[in-house]
C-alpha positions as CSV (number, residue, x, y, z in Angstrom):
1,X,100.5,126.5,48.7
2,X,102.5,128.8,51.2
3,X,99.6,130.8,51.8
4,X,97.6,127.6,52.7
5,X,100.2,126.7,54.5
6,X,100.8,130.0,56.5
7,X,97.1,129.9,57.0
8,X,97.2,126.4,58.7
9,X,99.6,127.3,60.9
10,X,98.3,130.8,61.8
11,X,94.9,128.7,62.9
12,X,97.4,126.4,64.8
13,X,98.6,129.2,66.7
14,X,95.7,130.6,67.6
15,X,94.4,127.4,68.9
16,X,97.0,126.9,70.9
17,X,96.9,130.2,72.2
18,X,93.3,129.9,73.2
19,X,94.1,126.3,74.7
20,X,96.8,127.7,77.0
21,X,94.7,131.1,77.6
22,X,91.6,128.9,79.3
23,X,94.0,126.4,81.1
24,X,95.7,129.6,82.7
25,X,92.2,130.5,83.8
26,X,91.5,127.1,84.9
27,X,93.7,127.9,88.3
28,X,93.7,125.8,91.4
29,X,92.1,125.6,94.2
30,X,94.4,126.4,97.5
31,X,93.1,125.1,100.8
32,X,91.3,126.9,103.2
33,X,93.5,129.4,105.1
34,X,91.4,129.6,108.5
35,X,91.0,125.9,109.4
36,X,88.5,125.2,112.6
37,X,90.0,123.6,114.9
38,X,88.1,120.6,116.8
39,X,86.4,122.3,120.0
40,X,87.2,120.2,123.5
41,X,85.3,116.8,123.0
42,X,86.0,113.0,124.5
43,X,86.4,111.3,121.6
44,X,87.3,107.8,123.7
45,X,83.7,108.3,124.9
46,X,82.5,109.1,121.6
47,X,83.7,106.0,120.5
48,X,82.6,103.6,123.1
49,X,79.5,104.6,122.4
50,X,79.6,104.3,118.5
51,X,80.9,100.6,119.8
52,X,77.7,100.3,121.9
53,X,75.2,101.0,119.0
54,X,77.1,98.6,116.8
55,X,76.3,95.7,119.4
56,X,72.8,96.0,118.1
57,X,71.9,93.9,114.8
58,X,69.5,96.3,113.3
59,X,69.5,94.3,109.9
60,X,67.6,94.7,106.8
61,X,67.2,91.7,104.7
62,X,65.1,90.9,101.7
63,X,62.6,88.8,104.1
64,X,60.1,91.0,106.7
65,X,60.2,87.6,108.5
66,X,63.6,87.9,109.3
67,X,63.1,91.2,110.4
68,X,64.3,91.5,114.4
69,X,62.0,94.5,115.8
70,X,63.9,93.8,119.4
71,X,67.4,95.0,118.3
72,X,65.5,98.3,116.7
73,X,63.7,98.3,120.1
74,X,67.3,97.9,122.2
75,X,69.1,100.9,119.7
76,X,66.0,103.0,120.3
77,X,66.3,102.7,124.6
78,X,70.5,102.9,124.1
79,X,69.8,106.3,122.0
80,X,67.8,107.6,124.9
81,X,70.2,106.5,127.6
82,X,73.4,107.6,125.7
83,X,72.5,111.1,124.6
84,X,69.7,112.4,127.3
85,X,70.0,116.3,126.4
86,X,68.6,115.2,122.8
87,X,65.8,113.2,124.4
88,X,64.9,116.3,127.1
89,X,64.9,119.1,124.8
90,X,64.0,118.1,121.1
91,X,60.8,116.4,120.4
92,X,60.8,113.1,119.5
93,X,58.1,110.7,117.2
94,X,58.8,107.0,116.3
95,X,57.8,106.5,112.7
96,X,56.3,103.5,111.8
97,X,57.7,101.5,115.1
98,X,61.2,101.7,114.6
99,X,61.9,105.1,112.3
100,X,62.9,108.3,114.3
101,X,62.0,111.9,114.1
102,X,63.7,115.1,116.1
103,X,62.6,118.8,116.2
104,X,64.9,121.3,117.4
105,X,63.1,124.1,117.6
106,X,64.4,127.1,116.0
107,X,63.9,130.9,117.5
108,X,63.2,132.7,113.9
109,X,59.9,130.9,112.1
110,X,60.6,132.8,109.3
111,X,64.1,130.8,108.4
112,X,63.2,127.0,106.8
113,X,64.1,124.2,109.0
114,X,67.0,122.4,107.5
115,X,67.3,118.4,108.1
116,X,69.9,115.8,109.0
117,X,69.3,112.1,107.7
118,X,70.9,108.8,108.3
119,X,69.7,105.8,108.4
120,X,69.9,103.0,111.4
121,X,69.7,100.1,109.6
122,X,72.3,97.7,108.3
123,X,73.1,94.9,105.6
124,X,73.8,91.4,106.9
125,X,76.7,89.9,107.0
126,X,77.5,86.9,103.9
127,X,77.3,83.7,105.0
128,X,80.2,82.0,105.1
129,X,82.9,85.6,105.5
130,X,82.2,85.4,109.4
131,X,85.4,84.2,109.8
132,X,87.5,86.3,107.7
133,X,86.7,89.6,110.0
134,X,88.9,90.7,112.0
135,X,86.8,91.3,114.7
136,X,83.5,89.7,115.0
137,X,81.0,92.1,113.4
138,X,78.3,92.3,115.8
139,X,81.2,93.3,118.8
140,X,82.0,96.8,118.1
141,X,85.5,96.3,119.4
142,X,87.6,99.5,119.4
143,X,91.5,98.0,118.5
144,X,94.3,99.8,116.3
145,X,92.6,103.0,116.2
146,X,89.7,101.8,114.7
147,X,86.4,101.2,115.6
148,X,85.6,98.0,114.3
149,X,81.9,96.0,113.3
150,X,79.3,96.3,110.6
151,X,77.7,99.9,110.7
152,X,80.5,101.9,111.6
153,X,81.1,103.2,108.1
154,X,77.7,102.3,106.4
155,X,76.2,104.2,108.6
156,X,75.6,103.9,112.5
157,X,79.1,105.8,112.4
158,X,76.7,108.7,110.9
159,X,73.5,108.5,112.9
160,X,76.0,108.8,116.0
161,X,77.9,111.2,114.9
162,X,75.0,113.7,114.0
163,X,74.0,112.8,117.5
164,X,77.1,113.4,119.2
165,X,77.0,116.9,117.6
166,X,73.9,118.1,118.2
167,X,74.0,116.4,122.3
168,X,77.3,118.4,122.3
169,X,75.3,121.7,121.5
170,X,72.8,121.5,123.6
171,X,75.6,121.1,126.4
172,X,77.5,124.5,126.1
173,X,73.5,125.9,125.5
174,X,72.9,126.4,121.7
175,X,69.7,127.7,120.9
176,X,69.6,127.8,116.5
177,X,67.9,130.1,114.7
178,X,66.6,127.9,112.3
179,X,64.5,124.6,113.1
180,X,66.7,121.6,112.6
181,X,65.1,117.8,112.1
182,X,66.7,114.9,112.6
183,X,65.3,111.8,110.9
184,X,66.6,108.1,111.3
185,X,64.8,105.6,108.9
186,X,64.7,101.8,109.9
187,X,64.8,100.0,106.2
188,X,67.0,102.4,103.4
189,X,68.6,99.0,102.9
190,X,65.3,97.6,101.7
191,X,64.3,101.1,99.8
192,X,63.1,102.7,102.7
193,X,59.4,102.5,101.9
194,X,58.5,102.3,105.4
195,X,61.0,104.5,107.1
196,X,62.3,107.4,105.3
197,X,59.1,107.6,103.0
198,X,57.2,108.1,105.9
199,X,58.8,110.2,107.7
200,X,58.8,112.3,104.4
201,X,54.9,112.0,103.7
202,X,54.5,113.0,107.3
203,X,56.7,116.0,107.1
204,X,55.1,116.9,103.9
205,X,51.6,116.6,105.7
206,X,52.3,119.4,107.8
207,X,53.6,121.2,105.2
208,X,57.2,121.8,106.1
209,X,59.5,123.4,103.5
210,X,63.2,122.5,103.7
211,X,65.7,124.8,103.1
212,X,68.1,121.8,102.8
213,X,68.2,118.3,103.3
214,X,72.1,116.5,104.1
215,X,72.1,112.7,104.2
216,X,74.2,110.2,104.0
217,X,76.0,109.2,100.9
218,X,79.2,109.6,99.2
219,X,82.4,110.3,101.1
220,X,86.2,112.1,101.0
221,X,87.8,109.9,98.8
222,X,91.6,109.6,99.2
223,X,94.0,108.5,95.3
224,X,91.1,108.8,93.7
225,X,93.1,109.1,90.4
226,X,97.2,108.7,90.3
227,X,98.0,112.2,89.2
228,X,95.4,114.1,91.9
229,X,97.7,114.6,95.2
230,X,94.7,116.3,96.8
231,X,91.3,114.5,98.4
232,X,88.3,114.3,97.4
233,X,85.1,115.7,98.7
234,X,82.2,114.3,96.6
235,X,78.8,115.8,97.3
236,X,76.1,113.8,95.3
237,X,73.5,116.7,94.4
238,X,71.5,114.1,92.1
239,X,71.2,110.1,92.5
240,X,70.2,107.7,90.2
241,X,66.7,106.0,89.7
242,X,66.3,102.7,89.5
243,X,64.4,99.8,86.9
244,X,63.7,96.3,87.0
245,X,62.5,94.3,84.2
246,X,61.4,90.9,83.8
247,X,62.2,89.3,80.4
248,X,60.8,86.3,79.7
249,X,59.9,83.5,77.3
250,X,58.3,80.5,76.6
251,X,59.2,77.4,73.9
252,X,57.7,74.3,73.1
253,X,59.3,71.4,75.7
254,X,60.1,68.1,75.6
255,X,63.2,65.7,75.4
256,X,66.5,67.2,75.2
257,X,67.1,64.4,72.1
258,X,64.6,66.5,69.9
259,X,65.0,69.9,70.4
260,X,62.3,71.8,68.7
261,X,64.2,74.8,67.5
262,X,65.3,77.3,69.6
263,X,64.9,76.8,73.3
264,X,63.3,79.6,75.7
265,X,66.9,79.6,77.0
266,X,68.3,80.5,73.4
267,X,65.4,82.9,72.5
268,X,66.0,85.0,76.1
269,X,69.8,84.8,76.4
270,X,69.7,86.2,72.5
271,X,67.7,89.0,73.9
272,X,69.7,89.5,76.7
273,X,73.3,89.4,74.8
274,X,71.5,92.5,72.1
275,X,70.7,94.3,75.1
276,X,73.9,94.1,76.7
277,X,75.7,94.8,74.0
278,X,73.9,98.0,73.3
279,X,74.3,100.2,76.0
280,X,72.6,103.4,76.4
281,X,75.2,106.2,75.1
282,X,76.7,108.3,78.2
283,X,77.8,112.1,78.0
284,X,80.3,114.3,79.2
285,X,77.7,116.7,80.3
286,X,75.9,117.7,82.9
287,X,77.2,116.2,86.8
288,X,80.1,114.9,85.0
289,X,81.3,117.9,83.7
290,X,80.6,119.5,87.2
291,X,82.9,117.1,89.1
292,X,85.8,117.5,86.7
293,X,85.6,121.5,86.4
294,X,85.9,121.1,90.3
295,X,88.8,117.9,90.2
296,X,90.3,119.2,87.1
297,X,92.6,122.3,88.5
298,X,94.4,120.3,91.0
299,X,95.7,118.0,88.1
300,X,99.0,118.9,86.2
301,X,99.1,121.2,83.6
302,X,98.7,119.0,80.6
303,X,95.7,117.6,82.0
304,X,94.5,120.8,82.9
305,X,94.5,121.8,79.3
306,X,92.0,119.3,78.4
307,X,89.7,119.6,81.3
308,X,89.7,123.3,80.4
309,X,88.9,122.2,76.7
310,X,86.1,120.1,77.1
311,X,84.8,121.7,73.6
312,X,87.9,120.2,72.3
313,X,88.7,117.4,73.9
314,X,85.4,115.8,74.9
315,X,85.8,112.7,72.9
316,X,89.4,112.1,74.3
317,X,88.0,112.7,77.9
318,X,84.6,110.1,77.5
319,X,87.1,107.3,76.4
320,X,89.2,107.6,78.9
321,X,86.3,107.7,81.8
322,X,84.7,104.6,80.0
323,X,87.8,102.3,80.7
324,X,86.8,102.6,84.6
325,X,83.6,100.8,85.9
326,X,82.9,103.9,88.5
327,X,83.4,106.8,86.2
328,X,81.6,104.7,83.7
329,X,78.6,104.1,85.5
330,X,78.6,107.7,86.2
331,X,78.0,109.0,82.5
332,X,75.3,107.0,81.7
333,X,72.4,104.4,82.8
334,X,73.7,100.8,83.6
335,X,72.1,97.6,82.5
336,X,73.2,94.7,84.7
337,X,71.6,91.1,84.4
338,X,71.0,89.9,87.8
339,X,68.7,86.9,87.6
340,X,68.1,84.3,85.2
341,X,66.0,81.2,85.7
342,X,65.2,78.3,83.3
343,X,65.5,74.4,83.3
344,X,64.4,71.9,86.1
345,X,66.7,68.7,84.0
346,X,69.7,67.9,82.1
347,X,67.5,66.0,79.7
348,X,64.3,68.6,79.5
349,X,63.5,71.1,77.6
350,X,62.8,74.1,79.3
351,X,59.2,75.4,78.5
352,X,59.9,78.8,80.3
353,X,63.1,81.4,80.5
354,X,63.1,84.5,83.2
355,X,65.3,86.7,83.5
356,X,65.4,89.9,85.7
357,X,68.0,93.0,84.1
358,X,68.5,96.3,86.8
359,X,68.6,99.6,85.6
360,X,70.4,102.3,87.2
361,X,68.9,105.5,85.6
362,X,71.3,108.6,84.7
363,X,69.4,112.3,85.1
364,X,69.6,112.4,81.4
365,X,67.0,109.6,81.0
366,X,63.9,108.1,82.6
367,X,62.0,105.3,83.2
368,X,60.2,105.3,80.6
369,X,63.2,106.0,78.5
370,X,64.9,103.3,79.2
371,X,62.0,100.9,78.7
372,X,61.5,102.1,75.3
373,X,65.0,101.4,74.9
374,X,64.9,97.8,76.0
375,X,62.2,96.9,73.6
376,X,63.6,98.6,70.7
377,X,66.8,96.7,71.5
378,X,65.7,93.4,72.0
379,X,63.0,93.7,68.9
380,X,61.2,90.3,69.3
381,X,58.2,89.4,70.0
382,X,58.7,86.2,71.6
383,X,59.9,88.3,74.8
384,X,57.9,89.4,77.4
385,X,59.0,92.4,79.3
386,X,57.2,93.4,82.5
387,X,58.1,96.4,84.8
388,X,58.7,95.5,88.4
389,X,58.0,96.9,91.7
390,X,60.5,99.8,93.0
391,X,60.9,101.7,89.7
392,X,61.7,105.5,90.4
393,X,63.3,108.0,88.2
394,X,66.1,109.7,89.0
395,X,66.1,112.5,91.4
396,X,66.2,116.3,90.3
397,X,69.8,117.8,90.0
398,X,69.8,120.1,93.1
399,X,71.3,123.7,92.0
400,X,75.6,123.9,93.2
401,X,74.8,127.8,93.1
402,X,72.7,127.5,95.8
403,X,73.7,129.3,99.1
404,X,73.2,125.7,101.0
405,X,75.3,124.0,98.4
406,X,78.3,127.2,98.8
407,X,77.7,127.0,102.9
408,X,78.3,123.3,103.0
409,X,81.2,123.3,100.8
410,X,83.0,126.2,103.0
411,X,82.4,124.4,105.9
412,X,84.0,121.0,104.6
413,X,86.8,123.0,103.7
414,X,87.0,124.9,106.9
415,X,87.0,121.5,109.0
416,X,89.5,119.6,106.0
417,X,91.1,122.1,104.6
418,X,93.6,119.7,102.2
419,X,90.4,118.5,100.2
420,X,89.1,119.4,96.7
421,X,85.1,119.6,97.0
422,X,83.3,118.2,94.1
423,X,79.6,117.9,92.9
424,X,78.7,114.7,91.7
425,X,76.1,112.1,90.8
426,X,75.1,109.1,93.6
427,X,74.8,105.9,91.7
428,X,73.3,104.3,94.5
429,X,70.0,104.9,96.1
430,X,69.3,106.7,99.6
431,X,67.2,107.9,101.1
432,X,66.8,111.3,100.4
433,X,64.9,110.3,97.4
434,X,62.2,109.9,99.7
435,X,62.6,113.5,100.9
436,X,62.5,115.6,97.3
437,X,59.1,117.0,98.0
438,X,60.2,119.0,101.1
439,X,63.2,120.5,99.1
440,X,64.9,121.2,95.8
441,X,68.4,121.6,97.9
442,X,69.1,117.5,98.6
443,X,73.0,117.1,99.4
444,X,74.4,113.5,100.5
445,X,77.6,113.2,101.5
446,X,79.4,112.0,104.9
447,X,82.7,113.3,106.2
448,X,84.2,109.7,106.1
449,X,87.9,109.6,104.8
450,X,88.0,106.2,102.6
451,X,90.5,105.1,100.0
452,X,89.8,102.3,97.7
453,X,90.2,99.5,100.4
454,X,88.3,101.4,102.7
455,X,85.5,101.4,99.9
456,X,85.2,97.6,99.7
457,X,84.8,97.6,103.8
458,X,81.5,99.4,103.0
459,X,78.6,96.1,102.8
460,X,82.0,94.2,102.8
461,X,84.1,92.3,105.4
462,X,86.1,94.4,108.3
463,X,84.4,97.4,108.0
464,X,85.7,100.0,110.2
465,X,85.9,103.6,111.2
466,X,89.3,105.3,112.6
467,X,88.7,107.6,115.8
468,X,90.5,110.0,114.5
469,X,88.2,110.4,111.2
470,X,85.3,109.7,113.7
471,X,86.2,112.9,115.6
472,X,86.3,114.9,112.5
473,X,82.7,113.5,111.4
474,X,81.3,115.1,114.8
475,X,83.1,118.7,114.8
476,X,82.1,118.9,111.2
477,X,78.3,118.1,112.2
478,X,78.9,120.3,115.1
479,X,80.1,123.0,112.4
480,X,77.3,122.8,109.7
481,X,74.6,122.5,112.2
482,X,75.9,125.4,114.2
483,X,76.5,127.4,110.6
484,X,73.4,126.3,109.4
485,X,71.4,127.1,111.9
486,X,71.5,130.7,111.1
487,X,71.3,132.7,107.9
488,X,73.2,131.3,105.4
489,X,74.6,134.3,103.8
490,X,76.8,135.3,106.8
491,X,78.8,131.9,106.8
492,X,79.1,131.8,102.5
């Protein structure tokens, strides 16, 4: 018994020592010594500008003939007017009407062109929340510090910004090295099928070959977690793909005082409740390990030693991520019932149930996957399931060891020095999907500071953008175009 015992605690030791041997190794991450400091710029200009372009109701909605091709029109002659280096020296093409194209010409042909994408588009405002801004959305007034109206974080705050950089450069002269495209799509709130895509098919056509693409996308998240005192840069190197599914059903009809059997509403919401109720499993693998071997130095030492344990403590770590909707989402695909339709009478029988169930779809799985999945889990017959429009997998993971992953990470941490950068997964769409078969290097992240009430701004009411983060969104364009624009390996 002693021996078993001295064994056990022999093994104990050594676990421990190997515990507290990798967590020593797992050191943090000190900020960047040499900060860049903003270069002479007008922000106040800057910013009436960015308050200009919000004026202009470029809106996507769900219905083309709601679509108002005049306020694309308007942005297009304001871009033209407000940043007339840009328009003099880079070539520009109008995509499909209202999408925009710029080539910057580099001096070296035999660098890749690297590429800069926002989008100029915006989501409507709900009906009915017009009176709980505090600014009218459409006015772009600049009050408090902020610049206020729908677009200035989600994301005319980012198409001007790029601009503002790259009119900036051409002032003081700068020729790049490398060629450097700027593309604005009209409609990445409606998929970008006609903007983005296009431009991407077009690019493709003439056979250019990225050496990286940046759009927009996640941000530098500020108290992401209680115990992390540092920001967060996420960079999404992956996003989701995305599913639709139509479920549906039909029963005999009749009078609601003789049912016969089970109603189509019974036989689909049955279907719908075994699907909801088994999710597709999620892993701490893959992005998610990524973003908390980045994250997980900063924290204190106890939770260091299980981020630096992940063989150990993996179980420990998914339960924990899976009490929070966001990290949740992030492990695995989502199923989310969004539609259901049935009934026309209190006293009828419905003859016919439809439902419509979305599908965000983790890099572990696929569309095909996940449809498997769906009819395995609902296992009846009496269901019809029908793929929808849209489907896409999820994009390829682009590689962190990449020197355009290590030169944009140096440069967000040589314009904000405080933040942790992290690698992540986008569980939105964007629309650098649209761009994956120009490059295998696809960042999106913008240099927007946003805690989580800044977060619920974003297709929300009040959205805003502080001048002061709005200056730091330029110089760090101004930074990674200038960096970029030359071989990488002498800025990483």
């Amino acid at each position: 018994m002693i021996k078993i015992l001295v064994g056990a605690g022999l093994l104990i030791l050594i676990l421990v020592i190997i515990l507290v041997i990798r967590t020593m190794r797992y050191t943090r991450h000190h900020g960047e010594k040499n900060r860049l400091l903003p270069e002479d710029f007008d922000i106040e200009e800057a910013a009436e500008r960015l308050s200009e372009a919000i004026r202009f109701e470029t809106i996507s909605t769900q219905s083309s003939g709601d679509f108002n091709d005049d306020a694309f029109i308007k942005m297009h002659h304001f871009l033209e007017k407000a940043f007339p280096n840009i328009h003099r020296i880079l070539k520009k093409e109008i995509v499909n009407d209202y999408s925009l194209l710029y080539t910057w010409p580099g001096k070296n042909p035999a660098l890749k062109p690297a590429m800069f994408t926002c989008h100029i588009d915006v989501v409507p405002v709900e009906p009915g929340t017009e009176e709980d801004w505090k600014h009218p959305p459409f006015e772009g007034t600049i009050s408090d510090g902020y610049i206020w109206g729908r677009g200035a974080m989600d994301v005319q705050g980012g198409v001007l910004a790029i601009m503002e950089a790259v009119e900036h450069l051409l002032e003081v002269e700068y020729k790049p090295e490398r060629t450097i495209y700027l593309g604005f799509g009209h409609d990445e709130e409606i998929d970008g099928d006609m903007g983005a895509y296009a431009i991407g098919k077009l690019l493709e056509k003439r056979g250019v070959e990225l050496e990286f693409l940046l759009d927009e996308g996640t941000p530098i998240v500020h108290n992401v977690l209680p115990d992390l005192p540092s920001p967060v840069a996420l960079v999404a190197v992956a996003e989701k793909g995305y599913l639709s599914l139509e479920l549906s059903t039909s029963s005999e009809g009749g009078h609601s005082s003789v049912p016969q059997g089970l109603t189509s509403i019974a036989i689909l919401s049955e279907a719908i409740h075994k699907l909801e109720n088994n999710p597709i499993k999620g892993r701490v693998d893959g992005l998610v390990k990524k973003t908390m071997e980045a994250i997980g130095p900063q924290l204190p030492f106890i939770y260091r030693i299980v981020m630096a344990n992940l063989w150990l403590f993996r179980g420990l770590v998914k339960r924990e991520l899976d009490r929070m909707p966001a990290t949740k989402a992030a492990m695995r695909t989502t199923i989310a019932t969004t539609i259901f339709e049935s009934g026309i009478k209190e006293n009828v029988l419905p003859t016919q149930a439809r439902a419509i169930v979305n599908f965000r779809i983790h890099p572990n799985d696929t569309v095909e996957s996940v449809k498997k999945h769906v009819i395995k889990s609902i296992g009846d017959p009496r269901v019809e399931i029908r793929e929808l429009h849209g489907s896409i997998n999820p994009s390829p993971v682009s590689d962190v060891e990449q020197p355009a992953y290590r030169l944009l990470r140096k440069t967000i941490k040589k314009v904000f020095p405080e933040v942790v950068v992290a690698p992540t997964l986008m569980i939105g769409a964007t629309d650098a999907r649209h761009y994956s078969s120009l490059t295998n290097n696809i960042y999106r992240f913008i240099p927007l500071r946003a805690d989580e009430s800044d977060l619920d701004r974003v297709h929300g009411t009040n959205e805003r953008l502080s001048k002061h983060n709005y200056h730091e969104m330029i110089f760090f364009y101004t930074q990674l175009i200038r960096r970029a624009a030359r071989s990488l390996e002498k800025h990483i």
